[in-house]
N, C-alpha and C positions, 0 to 999 in steps of 0.2 A: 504494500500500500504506500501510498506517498505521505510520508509523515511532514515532511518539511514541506510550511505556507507557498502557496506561490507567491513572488519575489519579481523584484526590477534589479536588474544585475547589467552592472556597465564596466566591462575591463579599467583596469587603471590606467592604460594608455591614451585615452578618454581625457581632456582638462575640465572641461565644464560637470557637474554631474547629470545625472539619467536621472528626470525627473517628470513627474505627473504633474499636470495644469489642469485646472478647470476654474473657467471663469464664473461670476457670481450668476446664479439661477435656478441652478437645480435640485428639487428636494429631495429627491431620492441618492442614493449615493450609487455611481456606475463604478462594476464590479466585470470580474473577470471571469467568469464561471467554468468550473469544468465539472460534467458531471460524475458520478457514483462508480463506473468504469473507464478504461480507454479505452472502447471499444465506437461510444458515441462519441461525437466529436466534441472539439475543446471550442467555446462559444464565446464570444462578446457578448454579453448580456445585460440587459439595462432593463433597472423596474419598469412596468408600462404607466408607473404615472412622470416621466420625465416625457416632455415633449421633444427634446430633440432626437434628430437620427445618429445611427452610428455606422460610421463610415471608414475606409481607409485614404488617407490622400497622402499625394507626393506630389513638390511643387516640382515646375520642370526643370529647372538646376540642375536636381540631381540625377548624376547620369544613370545607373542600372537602378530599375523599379525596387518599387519596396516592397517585402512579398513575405507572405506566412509560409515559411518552412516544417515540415511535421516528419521527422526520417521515420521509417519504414516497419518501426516498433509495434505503432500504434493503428489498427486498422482502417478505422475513418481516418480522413482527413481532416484537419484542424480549418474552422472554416466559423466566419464571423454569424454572427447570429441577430439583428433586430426588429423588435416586438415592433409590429401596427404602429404602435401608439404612439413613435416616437417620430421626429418632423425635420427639425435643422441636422447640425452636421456633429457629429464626434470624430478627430480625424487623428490618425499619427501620421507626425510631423517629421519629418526629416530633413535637418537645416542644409544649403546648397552644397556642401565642402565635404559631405558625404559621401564619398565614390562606392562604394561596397552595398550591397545590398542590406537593409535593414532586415532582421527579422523575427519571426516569432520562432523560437527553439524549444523543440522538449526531447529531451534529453531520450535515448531507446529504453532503457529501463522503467522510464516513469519515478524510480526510485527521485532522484534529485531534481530540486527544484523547477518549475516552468521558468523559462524568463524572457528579458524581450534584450536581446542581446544586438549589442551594438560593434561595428569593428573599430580594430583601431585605429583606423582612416580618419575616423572622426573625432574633430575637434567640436564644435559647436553641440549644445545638448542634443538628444532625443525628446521628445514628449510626448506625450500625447492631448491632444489640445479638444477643447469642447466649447463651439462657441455660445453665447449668451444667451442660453434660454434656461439652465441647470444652476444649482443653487450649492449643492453641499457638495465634499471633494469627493474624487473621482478613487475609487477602492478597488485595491487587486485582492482577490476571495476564493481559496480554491477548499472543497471539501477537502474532509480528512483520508477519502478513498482515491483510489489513482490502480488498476490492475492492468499492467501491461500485455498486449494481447501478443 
């Protein structure tokens, strides 16, 4: 099972730190959900009483996409998830000086932490950015189950 939270994990070759944004608006707190197995996939999940939407973006700066990576451990693929009810944008950001792909890793065992792992290419943060409809901060949340398939 995966005992250890999931996590934001930024190498030290990194200057600025890896850091979550959310600007003022949203009462609910957006969370990172994986469910009860890995067998279902690993989700962006946002309560449905936030109105905004959850999105991935890359500005065009940067040269190779920004992209969910999920190795070969875990059956589904790791793939964003959001509720109807939400409307503006939730985005990860990846500042221009990024050359290396951004992504989301989880590790083949499941054992060790998820995280959103950044190379050392980059200097400027990561974030993930949420623009102004969301009020309270922005929460990574991963159950206490994780079975590698």
């Amino acid at each position: 099972s995966c005992t250890p939270s999931l996590r934001l994990y930024q190498p030290p070759s990194c200057t600025p730190s890896l850091r979550l944004y959310q600007p003022p608006s949203c009462t609910p707190s957006l969370r990172l959900y994986q469910p009860p197995s890995c067998t279902p996939s690993i989700r962006l999940y946002q309560p449905p009483s936030c109105t905004p939407s959850i999105r991935l973006y890359q500005p065009p700066s940067c040269t190779p996409s920004i992209r969910i990576y999920q190795p070969p451990s875990c059956t589904t693929s790791i793939r964003l998830y959001q509720p109807l009810s939400c409307t503006p944008s939730i985005r990860l950001y990846q500042p221009p000086s990024c050359t290396p792909n951004l992504r989301l890793y989880q590790p083949p065992s499941c054992t060790p932490n998820l995280r959103l792992y950044q190379p050392p290419f980059c200097t400027p943060s990561i974030r993930l950015y949420q623009p102004p409809s969301c009020t309270s901060s922005i929460r990574l949340y991963q159950p206490p189950f994780c079975i590698p398939s």
